[in-house]
N, C-alpha and C positions, 0 to 999 in steps of 0.2 A: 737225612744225610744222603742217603741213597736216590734220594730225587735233586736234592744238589748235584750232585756227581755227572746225573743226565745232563739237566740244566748246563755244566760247566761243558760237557762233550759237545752237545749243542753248540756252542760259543759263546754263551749267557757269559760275563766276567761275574760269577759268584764265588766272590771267597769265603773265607771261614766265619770273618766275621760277619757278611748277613746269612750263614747260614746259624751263627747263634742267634742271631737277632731273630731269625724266621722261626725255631722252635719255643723262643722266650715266648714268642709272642702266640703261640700257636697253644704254649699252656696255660694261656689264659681261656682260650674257648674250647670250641667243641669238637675234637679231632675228628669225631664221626659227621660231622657237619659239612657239606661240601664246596660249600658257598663258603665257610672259614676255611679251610683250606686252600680254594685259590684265590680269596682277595688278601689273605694273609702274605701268599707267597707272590703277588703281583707290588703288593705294596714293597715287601722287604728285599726281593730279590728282581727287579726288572726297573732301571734307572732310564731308560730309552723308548718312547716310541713304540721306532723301529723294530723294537726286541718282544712286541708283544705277541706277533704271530709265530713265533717261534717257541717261547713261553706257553699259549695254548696250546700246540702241537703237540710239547712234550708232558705237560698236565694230562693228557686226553691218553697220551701212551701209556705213562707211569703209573696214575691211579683209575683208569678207565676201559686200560687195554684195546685203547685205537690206534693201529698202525695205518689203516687204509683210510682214505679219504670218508668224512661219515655224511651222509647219504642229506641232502637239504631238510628234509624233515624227520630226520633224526638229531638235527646240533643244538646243541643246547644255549639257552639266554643267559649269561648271568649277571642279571641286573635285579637288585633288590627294591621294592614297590612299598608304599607304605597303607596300602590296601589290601595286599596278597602277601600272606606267608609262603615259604617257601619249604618246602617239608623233604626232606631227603628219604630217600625208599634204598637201603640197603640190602643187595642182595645176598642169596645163600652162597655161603663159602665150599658146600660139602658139593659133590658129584649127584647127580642125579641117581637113584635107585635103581630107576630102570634103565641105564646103562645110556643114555641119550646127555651128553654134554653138549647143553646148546648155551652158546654165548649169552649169557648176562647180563646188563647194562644198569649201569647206575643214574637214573633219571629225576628230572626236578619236577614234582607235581604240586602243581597249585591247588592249595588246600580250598573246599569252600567257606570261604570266608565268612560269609552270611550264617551258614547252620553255626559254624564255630560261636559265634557270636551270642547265637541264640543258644550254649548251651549251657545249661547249669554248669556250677563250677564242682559241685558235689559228682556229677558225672561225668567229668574227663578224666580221661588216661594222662598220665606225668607226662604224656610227650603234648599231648596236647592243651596241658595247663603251662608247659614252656614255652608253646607256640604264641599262649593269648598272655603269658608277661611281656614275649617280645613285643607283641603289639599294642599293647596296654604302656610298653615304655615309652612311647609315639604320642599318646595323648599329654595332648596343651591346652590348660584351664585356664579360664577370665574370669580373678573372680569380680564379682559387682564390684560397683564404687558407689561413691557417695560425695556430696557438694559439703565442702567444709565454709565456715566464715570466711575466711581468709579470701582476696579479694586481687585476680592477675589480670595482666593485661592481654589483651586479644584483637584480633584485624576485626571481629565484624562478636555481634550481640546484642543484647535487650538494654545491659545497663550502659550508660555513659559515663566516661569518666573525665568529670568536671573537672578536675584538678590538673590533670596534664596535659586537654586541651586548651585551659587555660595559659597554661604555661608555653604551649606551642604558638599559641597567640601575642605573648610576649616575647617570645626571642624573634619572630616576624612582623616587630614593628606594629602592633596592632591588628595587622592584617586577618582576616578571617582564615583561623585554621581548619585540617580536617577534622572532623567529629572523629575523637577515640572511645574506644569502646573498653568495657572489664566484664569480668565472670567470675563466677566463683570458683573456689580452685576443685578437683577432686582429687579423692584419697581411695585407694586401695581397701576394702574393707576386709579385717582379719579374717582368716579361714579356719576351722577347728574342728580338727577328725578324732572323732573319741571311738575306741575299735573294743568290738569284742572279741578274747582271743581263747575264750575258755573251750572246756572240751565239745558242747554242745555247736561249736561255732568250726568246730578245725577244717571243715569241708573248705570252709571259704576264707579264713584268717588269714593265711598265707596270701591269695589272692590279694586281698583286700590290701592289705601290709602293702603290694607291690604297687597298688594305686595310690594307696598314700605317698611312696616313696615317690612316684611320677610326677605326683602333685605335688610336694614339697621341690623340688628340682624345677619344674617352669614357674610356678607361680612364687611371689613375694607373701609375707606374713601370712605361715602357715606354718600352725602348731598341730602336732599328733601325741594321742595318748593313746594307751591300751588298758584295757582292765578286765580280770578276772573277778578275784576277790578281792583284790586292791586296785588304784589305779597307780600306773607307773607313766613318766613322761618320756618320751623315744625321739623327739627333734632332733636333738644333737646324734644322737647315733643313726639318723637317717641322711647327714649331711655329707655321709663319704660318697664318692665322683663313683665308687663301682657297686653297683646294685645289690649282688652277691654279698661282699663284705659289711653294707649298709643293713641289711636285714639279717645278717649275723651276728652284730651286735645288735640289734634290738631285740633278737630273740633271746639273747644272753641276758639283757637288760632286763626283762621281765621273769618274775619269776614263779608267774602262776598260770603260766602259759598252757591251753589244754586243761584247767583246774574247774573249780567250779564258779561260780558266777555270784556276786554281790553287783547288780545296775546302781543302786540306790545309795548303796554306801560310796559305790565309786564315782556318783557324779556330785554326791556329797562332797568329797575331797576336792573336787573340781571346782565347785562352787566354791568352797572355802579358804580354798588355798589361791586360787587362779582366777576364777569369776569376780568373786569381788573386787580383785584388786584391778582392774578394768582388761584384760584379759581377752573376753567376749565381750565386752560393750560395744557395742553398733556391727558385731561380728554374726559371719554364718559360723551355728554349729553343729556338724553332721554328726548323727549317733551310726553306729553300724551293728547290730546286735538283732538275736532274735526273741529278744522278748523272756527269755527264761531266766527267770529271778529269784533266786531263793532268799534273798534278804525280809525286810517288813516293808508291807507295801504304803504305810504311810510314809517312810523317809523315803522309797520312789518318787512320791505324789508329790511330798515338800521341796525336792533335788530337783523335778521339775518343772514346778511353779515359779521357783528363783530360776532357774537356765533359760525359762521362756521370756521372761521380764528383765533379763539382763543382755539376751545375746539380741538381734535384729531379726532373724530365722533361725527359726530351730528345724531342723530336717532329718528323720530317722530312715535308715536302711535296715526292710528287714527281709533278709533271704527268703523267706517264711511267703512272702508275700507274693513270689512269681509274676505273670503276665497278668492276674487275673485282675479283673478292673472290679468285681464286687467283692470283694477281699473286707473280711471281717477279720480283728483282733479274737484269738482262741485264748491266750493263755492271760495270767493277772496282770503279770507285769506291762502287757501291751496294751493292756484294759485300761491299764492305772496310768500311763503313758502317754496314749493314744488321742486325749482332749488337751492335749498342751502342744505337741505337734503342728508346725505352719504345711508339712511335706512330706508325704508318707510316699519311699521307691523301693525297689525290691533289692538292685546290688547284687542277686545271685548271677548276673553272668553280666559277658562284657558291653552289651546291648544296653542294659541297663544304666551302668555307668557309664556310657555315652550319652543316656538322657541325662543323667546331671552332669555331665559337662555344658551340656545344651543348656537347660536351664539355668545354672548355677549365675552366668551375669545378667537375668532376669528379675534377680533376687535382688537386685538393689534397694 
């Protein structure tokens, strides 16, 4: 309100009511974020143009403490990139110790993108695992297709279609019409994320949850499950428009979340319940898991001999697995697993799930 107040001294016309609109909307994000604070207050509170240099002016005084002109290579950009995060550096509030009060300034540093990327999700800091959801919300999947029967028509192709050049030849009198052409149609091939969410997995579950929920949101037919000791299904509670709320209910919805781990039983259910009934047929189905199994590792072997033979690709992510290209299976479950497998990726950071994005419409 207090920055209204300026704004209104200014000559800004803000009244009351976008000054409510400007806090509604300000608690939905991140007050300490500074790039939400002034695209929040540009959007609710600045109807004109004209009114923007005057709006930054008072932005820079209010929460910045710039009265005097600031120096060409001190002004800041703010425009958000979808290659560079943008990380706010808040400074200290208290005095100096040693009796030296030098001015402050709140600055926008471009995070390295590249190391972020490459870096496990087990070792980031919470600010830096918010940094790579934001950017993880940015990724857009394709998944493969596939040619079905079905038979459309098209300017140029291999097949010709006899029947309506015929016909084009008749309504002109005999005349020789142009050669039309058909193809077959394609279809979208389902997508199906089966997650691990037990405790052995918590470094990365949340993550992972947050790429499913991306991928559910661009991409068409795509199913997510999670599983512990059971499997639970989380589609529909990943369908809310706000990220936050969408992975609140799913984590509600699950309720062996951080528990122990059944693979075998749970792609058992999968199969039984969902697979057969065509499901994954001619579909990709990513597993995300690190291999630690405490079930019997025959109904592993059996849950994935049917998942291999039903689905089109089968492709597991396991943390476990890193960068390293001569990576062997350690534990049973990835033993017993590991010969049914079309696609073996790691999934522990956000590098990695940018190669299946990459790959994923290769998979046709």
């Amino acid at each position: 309100m207090g920055f209204a107040r300026e704004l209104r001294a200014a000559g800004l016309p803000v009244g009351p009511g976008d000054t409510l609109t400007y806090c509604t909307a300000l608690a939905l994000l991140d007050p300490t974020d500074l790039l939400d604070l002034y695209w929040v207050g540009r959007t609710t509170m600045v109807i004109r143009r004209d009114h923007l240099p005057v709006y930054d002016r008072v932005f820079r005084a209010f929460f910045l403490d710039e009265h005097a002109p600031t120096p060409p290579d001190l002004k800041l950009t703010f425009r958000a990139r979808t290659d560079i995060q943008a990380v706010v550096t808040v400074p200290e509030t208290e005095p100096d110790p040693t009796g030296q009060d030098d001015a402050v300034r709140l600055g926008l540093l471009a995070s390295d993108t590249s190391a972020l990327k490459s870096k496990s999700f087990a070792r980031c800091t919470p600010q830096e695992l918010a940094a790579l959801r934001r950017i993880m919300a940015r990724i857009r999947l394709t998944p493969p297709r596939r040619r079905t029967r079905r038979i459309m028509a098209t300017r140029s192709g291999h097949l010709p279609d006899l029947r309506r050049t015929a016909r084009e030849t008749m309504r002109l009198h005999g005349e020789p019409a142009q050669l039309l052409w058909r193809t077959r149609r394609l279809r979208v091939r389902p997508l199906i994320l089966i997650l691990d969410v037990s405790g052995s997995m918590a470094d990365y579950s949340r993550s992972l949850l947050q790429f499913a929920y991306s991928t559910k949101r661009s991409a068409s037919r795509v199913e997510v499950f999670c599983f512990g000791t059971r499997l639970t299904r989380i589609t529909r509670e990943l369908e809310h428009r706000r990220p936050d709320d969408a992975l609140e209910r799913a984590a509600q919805a699950v309720f062996d979340w951080e528990g122990g781990t059944r693979i075998g039983d749970s792609l058992d259910t999968f199969v039984r319940r969902w697979g057969r009934r065509g499901m994954c047929r001619g579909g990709i189905v990513v597993i995300c898991s690190d291999g630690l199994d405490r079930g019997d590792p025959a109904v592993l072997s059996t849950a994935m001999d049917r998942l291999s033979r039903l689905s089109h690709r089968l492709v597991w992510m396991n943390p476990h697995k890193g960068n390293g290209a001569g990576w062997q299976p350690s534990t049973l479950g990835m033993m017993v697993a590991h010969p049914h497998v079309d696609l073996m990726l790691s999934g522990h950071d956000l590098r990695s799930l940018e190669e299946f994005a990459r790959l994923l419409p290769t998979l046709s």
